[in-house]
N, C-alpha and C positions, 0 to 999 in steps of 0.2 A: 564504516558501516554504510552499505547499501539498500536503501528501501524506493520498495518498486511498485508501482501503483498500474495494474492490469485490469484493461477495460477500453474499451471502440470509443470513449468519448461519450456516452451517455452520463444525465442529469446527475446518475446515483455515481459515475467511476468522475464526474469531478467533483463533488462533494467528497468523497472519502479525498481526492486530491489536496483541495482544500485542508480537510482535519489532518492530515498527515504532516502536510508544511506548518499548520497550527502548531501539531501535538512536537513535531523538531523543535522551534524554537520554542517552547514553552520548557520545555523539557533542558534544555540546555546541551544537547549530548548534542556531538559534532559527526552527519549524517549528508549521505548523497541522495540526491531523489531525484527518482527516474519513473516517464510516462512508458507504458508498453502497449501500443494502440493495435497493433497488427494482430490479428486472428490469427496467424499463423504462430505467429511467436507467443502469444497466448496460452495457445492449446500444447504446442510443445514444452509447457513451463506442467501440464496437467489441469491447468485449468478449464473449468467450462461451463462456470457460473462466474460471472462478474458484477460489481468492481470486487478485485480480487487486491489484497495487501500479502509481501513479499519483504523478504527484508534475506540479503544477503542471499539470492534465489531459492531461499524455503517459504512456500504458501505458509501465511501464518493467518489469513481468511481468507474467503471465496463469498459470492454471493448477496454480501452484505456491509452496511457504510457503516464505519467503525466508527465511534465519538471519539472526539482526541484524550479523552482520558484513558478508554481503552489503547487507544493507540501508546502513549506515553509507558504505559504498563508493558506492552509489549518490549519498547524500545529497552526500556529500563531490566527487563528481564535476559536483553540480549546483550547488554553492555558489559 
């Protein structure tokens, strides 16, 4: 599983960064995690509110920092 963290580097896109590496090891499920900084590569994903969360390239938010519980919920839903 691939989870992809979309966002220029702002405050809010590495804090979800952070929760995201949290909510993997917390969670135990064995995951790849990738930055996607470029605007370009961004907006071609449909995004256009960030920090955006991705997992296996489907937006699963846009717009908003997920807490690692949410996030674990997610993972846990995709496994």
């Amino acid at each position: 599983m691939k989870v992809q963290i979309l966002g220029t580097g702002c405050a809010k896109c590495k804090k979800l960064f952070e929760n995201a590496t949290a909510a993997i090891k917390q969670s135990g499920i064995q995951c790849e995690i990738e930055k996607i900084e470029k605007i370009e590569d961004i907006t071609d994903m449909g995004v256009m509110m960030t920090p955006a969360l991705a997992i296996d390239g489907e937006i699963k938010t846009a717009g908003k920092v997920m807490d690692v519980e949410g996030i674990i919920q997610i993972l846990k839903s995709q496994n």
